[in-house]
C-alpha positions in Angstrom: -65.9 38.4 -35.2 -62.8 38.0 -37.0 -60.8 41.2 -36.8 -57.6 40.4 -38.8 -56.8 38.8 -42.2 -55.8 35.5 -41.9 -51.9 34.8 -41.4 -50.0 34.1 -44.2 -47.3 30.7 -43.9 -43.5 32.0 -43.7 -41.6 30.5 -45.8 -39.1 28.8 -43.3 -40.6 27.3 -40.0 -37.8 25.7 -37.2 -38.8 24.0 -34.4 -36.6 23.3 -31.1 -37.1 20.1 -28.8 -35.3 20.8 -25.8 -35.7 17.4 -24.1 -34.1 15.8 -21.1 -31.9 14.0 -23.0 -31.0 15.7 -26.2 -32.1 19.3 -27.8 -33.4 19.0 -31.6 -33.7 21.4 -33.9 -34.9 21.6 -37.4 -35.3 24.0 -39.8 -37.6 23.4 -43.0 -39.3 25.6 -45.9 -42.8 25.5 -46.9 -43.2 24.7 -50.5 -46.3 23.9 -52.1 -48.0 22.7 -49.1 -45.2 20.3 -47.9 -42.7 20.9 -45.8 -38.8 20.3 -46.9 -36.2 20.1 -44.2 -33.2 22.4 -44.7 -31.0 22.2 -41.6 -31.2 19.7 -39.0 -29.1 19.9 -35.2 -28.8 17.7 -32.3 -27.0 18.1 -29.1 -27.2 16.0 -26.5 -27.4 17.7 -23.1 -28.1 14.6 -20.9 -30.4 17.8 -18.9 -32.5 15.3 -16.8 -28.8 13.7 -15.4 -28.5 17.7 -14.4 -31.6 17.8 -12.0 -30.9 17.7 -8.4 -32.7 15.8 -5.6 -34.3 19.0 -5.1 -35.1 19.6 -8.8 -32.7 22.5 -9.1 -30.4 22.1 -11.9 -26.8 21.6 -11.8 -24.7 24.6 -12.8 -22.4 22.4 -15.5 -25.5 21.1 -17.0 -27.3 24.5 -17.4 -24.1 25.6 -19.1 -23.7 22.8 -21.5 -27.6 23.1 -22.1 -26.4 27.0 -22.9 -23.6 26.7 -25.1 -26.0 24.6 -27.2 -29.0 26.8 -27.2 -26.3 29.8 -28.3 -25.4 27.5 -31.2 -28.6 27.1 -32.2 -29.9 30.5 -31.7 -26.8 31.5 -34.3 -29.5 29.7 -36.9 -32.8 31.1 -35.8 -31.2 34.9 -34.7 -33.0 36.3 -37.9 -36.3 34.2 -37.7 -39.2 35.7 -36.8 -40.9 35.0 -33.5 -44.1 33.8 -35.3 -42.2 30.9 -37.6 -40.2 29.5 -34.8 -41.5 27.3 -31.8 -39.1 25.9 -28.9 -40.7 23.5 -26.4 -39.4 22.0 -22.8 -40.3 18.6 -21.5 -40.2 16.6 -19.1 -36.7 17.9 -16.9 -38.1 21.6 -17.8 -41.4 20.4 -16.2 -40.0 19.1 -12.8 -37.0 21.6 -12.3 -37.2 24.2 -9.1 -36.7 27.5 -9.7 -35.3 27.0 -13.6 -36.6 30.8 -14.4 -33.4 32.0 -14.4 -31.8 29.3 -16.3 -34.9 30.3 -18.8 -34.2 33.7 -19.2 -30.9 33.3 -20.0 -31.9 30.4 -22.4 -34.2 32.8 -24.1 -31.2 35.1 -24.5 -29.1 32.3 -26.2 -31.7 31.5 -28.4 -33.5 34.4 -29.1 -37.1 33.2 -28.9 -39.5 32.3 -26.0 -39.7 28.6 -24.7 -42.5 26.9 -23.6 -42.6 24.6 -21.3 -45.1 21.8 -22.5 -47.3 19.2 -20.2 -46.8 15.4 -20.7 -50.0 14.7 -22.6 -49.3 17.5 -25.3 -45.9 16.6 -25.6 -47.4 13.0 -26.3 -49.9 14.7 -29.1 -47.0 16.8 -30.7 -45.4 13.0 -30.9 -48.3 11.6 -32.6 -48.4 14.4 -34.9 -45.1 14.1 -36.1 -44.7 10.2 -36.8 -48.6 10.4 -38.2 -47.4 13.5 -40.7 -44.0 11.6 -42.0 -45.4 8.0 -42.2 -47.4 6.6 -45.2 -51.0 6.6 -44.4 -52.3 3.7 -43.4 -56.2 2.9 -42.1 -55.2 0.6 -39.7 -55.0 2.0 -35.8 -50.9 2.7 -34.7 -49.3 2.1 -31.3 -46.9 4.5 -30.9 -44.0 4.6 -28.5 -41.5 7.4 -27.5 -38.6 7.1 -24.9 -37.1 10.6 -23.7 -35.2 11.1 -21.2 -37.4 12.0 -18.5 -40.7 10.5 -19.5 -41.9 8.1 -21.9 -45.6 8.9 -24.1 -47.4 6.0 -25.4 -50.2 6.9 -27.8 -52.7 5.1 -29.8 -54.3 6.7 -33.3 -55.9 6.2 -36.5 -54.8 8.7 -39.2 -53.8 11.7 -37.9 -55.7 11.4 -34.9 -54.8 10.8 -31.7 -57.5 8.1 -29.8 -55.5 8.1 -26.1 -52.3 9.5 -24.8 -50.4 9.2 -22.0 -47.1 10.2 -20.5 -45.3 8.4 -17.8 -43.1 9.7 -15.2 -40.2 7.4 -16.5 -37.4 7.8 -19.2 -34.3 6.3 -20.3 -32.2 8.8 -18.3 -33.8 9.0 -15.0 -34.1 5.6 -15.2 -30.3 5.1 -15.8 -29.9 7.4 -13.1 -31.3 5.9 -10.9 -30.3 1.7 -11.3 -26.8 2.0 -13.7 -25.3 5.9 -12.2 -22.0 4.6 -12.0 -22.2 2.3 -15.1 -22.1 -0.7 -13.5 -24.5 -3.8 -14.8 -26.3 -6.9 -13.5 -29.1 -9.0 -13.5 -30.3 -7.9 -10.4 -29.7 -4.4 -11.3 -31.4 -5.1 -14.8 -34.0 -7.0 -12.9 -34.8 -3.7 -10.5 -35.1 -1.2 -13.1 -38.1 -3.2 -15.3 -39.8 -3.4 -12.0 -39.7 0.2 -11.9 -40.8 0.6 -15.5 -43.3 -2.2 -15.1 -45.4 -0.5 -12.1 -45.2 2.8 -14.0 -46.8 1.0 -17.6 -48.9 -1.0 -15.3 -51.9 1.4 -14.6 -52.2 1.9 -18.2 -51.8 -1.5 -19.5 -55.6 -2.6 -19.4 -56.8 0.2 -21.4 -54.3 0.4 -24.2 -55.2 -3.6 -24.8 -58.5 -2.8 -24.6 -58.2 0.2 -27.5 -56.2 -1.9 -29.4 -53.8 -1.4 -32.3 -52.6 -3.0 -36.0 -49.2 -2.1 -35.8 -46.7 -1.1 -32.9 -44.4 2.3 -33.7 -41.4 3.7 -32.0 -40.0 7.3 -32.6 -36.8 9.6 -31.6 -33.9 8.4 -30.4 -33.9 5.9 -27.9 -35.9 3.4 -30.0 -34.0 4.5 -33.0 -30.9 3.6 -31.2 -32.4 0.4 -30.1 -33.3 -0.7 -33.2 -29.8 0.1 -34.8 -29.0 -2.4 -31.8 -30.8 -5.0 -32.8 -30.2 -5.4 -37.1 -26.9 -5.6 -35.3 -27.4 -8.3 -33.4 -29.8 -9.8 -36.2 -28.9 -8.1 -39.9 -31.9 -9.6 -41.4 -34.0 -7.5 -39.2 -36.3 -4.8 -40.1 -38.2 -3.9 -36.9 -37.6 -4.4 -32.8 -38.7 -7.9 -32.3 -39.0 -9.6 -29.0 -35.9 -12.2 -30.0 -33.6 -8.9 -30.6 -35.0 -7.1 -27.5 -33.5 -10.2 -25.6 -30.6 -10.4 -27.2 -30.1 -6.5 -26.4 -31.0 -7.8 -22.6 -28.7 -10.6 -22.6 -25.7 -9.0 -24.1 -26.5 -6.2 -20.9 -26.5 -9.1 -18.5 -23.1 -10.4 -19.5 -21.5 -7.2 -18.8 -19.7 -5.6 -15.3 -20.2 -1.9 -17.2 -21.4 0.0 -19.8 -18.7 0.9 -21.3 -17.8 -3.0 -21.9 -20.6 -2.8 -24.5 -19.4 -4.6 -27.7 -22.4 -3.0 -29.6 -20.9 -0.5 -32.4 -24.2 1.3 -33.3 -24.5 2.8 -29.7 -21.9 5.4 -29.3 -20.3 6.7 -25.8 -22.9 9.3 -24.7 -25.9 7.2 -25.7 -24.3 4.4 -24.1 -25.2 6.1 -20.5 -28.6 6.1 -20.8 -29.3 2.9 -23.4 -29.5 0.4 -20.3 -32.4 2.3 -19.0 -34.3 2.6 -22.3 -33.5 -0.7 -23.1 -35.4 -1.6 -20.0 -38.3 0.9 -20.1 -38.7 -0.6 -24.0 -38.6 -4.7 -22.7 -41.4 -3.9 -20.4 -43.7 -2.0 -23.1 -43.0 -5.0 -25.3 -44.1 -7.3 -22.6 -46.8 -5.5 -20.4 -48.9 -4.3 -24.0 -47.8 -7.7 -25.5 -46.3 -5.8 -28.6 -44.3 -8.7 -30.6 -42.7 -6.3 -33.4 -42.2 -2.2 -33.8 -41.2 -0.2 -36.5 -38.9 2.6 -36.1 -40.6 5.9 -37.5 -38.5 9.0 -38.6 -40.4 11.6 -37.1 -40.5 12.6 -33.8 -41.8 15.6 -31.8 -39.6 18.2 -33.5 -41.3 17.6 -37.0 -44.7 17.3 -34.9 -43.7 20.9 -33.5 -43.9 21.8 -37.2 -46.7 20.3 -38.5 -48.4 22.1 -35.5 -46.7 25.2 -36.6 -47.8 24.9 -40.4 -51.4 24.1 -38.7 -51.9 27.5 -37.1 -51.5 29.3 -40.6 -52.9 26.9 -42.6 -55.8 24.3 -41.5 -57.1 24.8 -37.5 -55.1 26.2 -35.1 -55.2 23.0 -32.9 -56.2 25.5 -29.6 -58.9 26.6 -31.4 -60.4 23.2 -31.4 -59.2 22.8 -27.5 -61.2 25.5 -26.8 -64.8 24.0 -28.6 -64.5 20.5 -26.9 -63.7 22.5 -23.4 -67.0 24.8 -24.3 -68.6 21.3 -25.2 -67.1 19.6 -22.0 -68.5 22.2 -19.5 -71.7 22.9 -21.1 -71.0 26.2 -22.0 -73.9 28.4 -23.3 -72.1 29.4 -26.5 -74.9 32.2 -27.5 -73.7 34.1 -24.3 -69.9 33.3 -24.8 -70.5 34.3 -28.1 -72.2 37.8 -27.1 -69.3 38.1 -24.7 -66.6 37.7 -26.7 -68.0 39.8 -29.8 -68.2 42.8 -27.0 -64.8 42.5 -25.6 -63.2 42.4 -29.2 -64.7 45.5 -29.7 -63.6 47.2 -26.9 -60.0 46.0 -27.3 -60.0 47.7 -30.6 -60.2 51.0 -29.0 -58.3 50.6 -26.7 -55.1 48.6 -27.9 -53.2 51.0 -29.4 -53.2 53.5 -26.3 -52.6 50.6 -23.8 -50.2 49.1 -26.0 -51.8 45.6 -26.8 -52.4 45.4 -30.4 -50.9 42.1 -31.3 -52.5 38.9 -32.3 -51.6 36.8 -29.0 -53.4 39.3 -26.7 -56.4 39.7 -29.1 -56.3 35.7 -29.3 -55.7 34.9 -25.2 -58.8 37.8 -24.7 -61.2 35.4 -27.4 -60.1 32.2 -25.0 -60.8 33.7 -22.3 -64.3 35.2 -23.4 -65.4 31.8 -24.8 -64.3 30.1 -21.6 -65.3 32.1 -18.7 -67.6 30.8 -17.6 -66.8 27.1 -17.5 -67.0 27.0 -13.9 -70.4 27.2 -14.1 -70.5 23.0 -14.5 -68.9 22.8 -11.4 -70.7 25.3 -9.3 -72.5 28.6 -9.2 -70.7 30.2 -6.0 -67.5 31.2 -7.1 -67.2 29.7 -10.5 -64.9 32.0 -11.5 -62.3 30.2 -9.3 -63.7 26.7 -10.1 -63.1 28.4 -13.8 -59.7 29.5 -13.3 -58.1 26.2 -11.6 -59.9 23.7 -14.9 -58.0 25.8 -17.4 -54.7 25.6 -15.4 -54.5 22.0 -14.6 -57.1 20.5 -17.4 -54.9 18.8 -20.3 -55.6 21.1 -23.3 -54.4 19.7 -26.9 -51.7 22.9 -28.0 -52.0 24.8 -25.3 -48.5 25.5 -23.2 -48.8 25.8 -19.6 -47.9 29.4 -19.7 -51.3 29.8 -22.2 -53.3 28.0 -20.1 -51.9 29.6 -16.9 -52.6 33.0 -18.7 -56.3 31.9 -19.1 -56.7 31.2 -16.1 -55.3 34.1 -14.7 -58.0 36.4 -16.9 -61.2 33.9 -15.9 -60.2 34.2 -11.9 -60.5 38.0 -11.9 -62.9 38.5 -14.8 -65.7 39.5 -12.0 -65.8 40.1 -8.2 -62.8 41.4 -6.3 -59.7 41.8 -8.0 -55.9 42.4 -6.9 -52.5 42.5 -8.7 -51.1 39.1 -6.6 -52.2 36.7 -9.8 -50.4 38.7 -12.0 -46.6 38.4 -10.3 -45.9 35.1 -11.6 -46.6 35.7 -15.0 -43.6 36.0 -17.2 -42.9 39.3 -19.6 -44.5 40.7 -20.9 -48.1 39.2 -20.1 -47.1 40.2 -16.3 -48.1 43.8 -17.7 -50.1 43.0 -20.5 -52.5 40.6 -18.5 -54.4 43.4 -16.9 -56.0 45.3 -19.5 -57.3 42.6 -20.7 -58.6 41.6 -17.5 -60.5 45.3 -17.4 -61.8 44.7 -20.7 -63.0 40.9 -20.6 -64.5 42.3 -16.9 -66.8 45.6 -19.1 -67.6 43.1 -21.9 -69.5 40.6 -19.3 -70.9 43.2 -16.9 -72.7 44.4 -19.7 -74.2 40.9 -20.9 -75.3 40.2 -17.3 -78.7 40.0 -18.4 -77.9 37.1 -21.1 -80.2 39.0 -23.2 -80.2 39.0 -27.0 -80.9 42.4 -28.0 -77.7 44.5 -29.0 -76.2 46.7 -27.1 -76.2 50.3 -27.9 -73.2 51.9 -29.5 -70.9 52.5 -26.4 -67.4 54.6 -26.7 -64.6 53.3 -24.1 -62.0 55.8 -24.6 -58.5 54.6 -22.9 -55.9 56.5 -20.5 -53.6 55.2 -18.7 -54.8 53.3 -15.5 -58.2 54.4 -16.5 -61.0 54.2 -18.5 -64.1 56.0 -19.7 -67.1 54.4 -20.9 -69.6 56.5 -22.7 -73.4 55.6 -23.3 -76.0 57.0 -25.5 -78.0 59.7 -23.7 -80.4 58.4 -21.3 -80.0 54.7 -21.5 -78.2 54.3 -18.4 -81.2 56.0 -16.9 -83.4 53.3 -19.1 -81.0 50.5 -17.5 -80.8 51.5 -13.8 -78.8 47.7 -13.0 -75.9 48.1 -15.0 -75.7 52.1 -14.1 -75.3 50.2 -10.4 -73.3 47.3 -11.6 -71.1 49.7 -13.1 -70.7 52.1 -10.3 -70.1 48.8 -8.1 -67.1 48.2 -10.5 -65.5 51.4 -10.3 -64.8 50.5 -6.6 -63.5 46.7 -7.9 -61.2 48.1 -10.4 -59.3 50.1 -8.3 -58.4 46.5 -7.1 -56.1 46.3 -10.4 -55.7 50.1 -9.9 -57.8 51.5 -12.6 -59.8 54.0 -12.6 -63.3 53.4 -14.1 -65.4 56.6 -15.4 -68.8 56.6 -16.8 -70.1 59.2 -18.7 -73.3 59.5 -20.5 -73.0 60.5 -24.6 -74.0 63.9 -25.1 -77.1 64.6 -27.6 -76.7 66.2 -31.0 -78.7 69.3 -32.3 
């Protein structure tokens, strides 16, 4: 049931990267189906260097990470909300308590920031080095080195085959073998050890996939490559030779700062030993002998994905079928389900103060997915439900979507209570629950998995409350869902609603 006209492509899209080593932004128009950068920044933050032992985040990081964020948010202030998308990686994803660091980064900026998993940060990487190379039908390797993790993905087209992201990157690496700058060959040595046992688990199947050509993106291989037509001007790709030149010239050195290479500048010098490394075990462990450095990189991914959700399929929307598919969902019911919840929430929207197109889209997720945990098991599948859409990897879905999913499938039948809802960030913390009451009607009344339509029922909103109205006498004709409905009057209450059912008075 499609309830509103489809979207129509602003004309300026930007796109923020706010990864552990840097933050990207860039701003392009849409013109004639292609997109044209306009403005391009880049800071970098160095905010995996900021994390703690205990994941908190130091309080001179989070302010440089701020003062950047302010500067960009001087560029996107007068964007909408809808043509801008700002995603946090890896150091966002392992930080303790970074709420309030996030709050007032939303400030700065001006827009909402989600914080992405590893696997969908390594298919918005895909997406953007497949959009900005020249097609080709042979099968890419592609390689990116952030800060804080490192995503290796194979692909034909613009299709990702396999993805994976590894707990490693070029600054936590650095961090952790070269802090003080200092350089060895033991110390050298060490740290592709560590990189080695993290590519390790991986390395069978990636050979086993196989690829035609071998492609690094953002700026750790860009910088590496600069490295090496140093070291070797004829050269038009990272080659094993130059990666070992890169390694030896390391080796000679007491510290960083001793580096004779021009093309790496001071701040990248801090991290470059430790992507240098992470990028000489890939070589060796996937036995790549030659990569080519691509221009795009997740930013112009994050706006390809963008452009997607006005113009071909919103990648969720996809998710969401392969899930159903996954689970063995019976899509007549879910269909059923959903049409009936949609038309609730369009009487009741505008009273409870939920007529947008994110809370009509979460309720059509949910609908469609509820009951995944079926495949698992009957008893409690709502739960079983509820913990495979929080922790499942689910292409263009951000953790807070998937954790707002969740949230609506655990309490979408049989007791109910506000604790789910607490950790949910504004204003979904509020908004969450009437959609929980209206998902909860939608599949009370399907119970039977039957076919035949339901009569025309009035749900007329107030509100904590709500008051469903039959057709005279079919709740007398239907004598388990007049019980399943008292029965839910006493759940809601749960949630604290109060559910009223009334029967339709007859005309004449």
């Amino acid at each position: 049931m499609a309830r509103r006209a489809a979207k129509s492509v602003p004309e300026v899209l930007a796109a923020v990267d706010l990864g552990s080593n840097s933050f990207h932004m860039v701003v392009a128009r849409h013109s004639h189906g292609q997109l044209v950068v306009l403005d391009k920044l880049r800071e970098m933050v160095r905010l995996a260097a900021g994390l703690e032992p205990d994941g908190r985040l130091k309080k001179e990081v989070a302010d440089r990470a701020l003062r950047c964020l302010e500067r960009f948010g001087q560029r996107l202030r007068d964007m909408r909300a809808s043509s801008v998308r700002v995603v946090g990686t890896s150091a966002l994803r392992i930080a303790r308590r970074a709420d309030p660091f996030l709050n007032r980064a939303r400030a700065a900026l001006g827009h909402p920031i989600e914080i992405i998993s590893g696997i969908e940060e390594a298919r918005l990487i895909y997406a953007g080095v497949s959009h900005t190379m020249a097609p080709a039908p042979e099968r890419r390797l592609v390689c990116d080195i952030g800060g804080g993790s490192t995503e290796i993905i194979i692909g034909e087209g613009l299709n990702p085959l396999a993805l994976e992201s590894l707990t490693i990157g070029c600054v936590r690496l650095s961090e952790q073998f070269f802090a003080d700058g200092r350089l060895s060959q033991k110390r050298i040595a060490r740290a592709r050890l560590a990189a080695r046992l993290a590519i390790e688990p991986y390395q069978a199947a990636f050979r086993r996939r196989g690829w035609d050509e071998a492609v690094g993106s953002a700026g750790t291989v860009r910088a590496i490559g600069d490295a090496v037509r140093e070291l070797l001007p004829a050269s038009t790709a990272i080659t094993v030779d130059g990666l070992e030149l890169i390694l030896a010239e390391l080796a000679a050195l007491q510290h960083i700062r001793e580096l004779p290479l021009k093309t790496v500048d001071v701040e990248r010098r801090k991290s470059f030993a430790g992507g240098v490394a992470i990028l000489a075990e890939i070589f060796d462990q996937l036995g790549i002998e030659e990569m080519r450095v691509a221009e795009g990189a997740m930013r112009e991914g994050l706006l390809y994905d963008l452009l997607g959700r006005y113009t071909d399929e919103d990648a969720r929307d996809r998710s969401v079928r392969g899930t159903q598919r996954r689970y063995h969902v019976d899509l007549e019911q879910a269909d059923r389900v959903e049409n009936t919840a949609l038309g609730f929430l369009s009487q009741v929207e505008e009273s409870w103060d939920i007529s947008d197109p994110d809370s009509e889209q979460i309720l059509r997720w949910a609908a469609r997915l509820h009951e995944i945990g079926l495949d698992v098991a009957h008893s409690g599948y709502h739960r079983h439900g509820a913990y495979l859409l929080e922790h499942a990897d689910m292409a263009g879905f951000t953790r807070e979507e998937q954790r707002l999913l969740a949230r609506i499938v655990a309490l979408h039948r049989r007791k109910t209570n506000t604790d789910q809802f607490a950790e949910l960030r504004v204003p979904w913390n509020t908004r969450v629950p009437f959609l929980v009451v209206v998902l909860r009607l939608a599949v009370l009344l399907h119970r039977g998995r039957s076919s035949t339509l339901l009569p025309a029922v009035s749900v007329t909103p107030r509100k904590r409350a709500v008051v469903v109205a039959f057709p005279a006498g079919w709740l007398d004709d239907n004598p388990l869902t007049a019980a399943d409905l008292q029965n839910e009057a006493l759940l809601l209450k749960g949630l604290g609603f109060r559910l009223l059912v009334e029967s339709q008075k007859t005309v004449g």
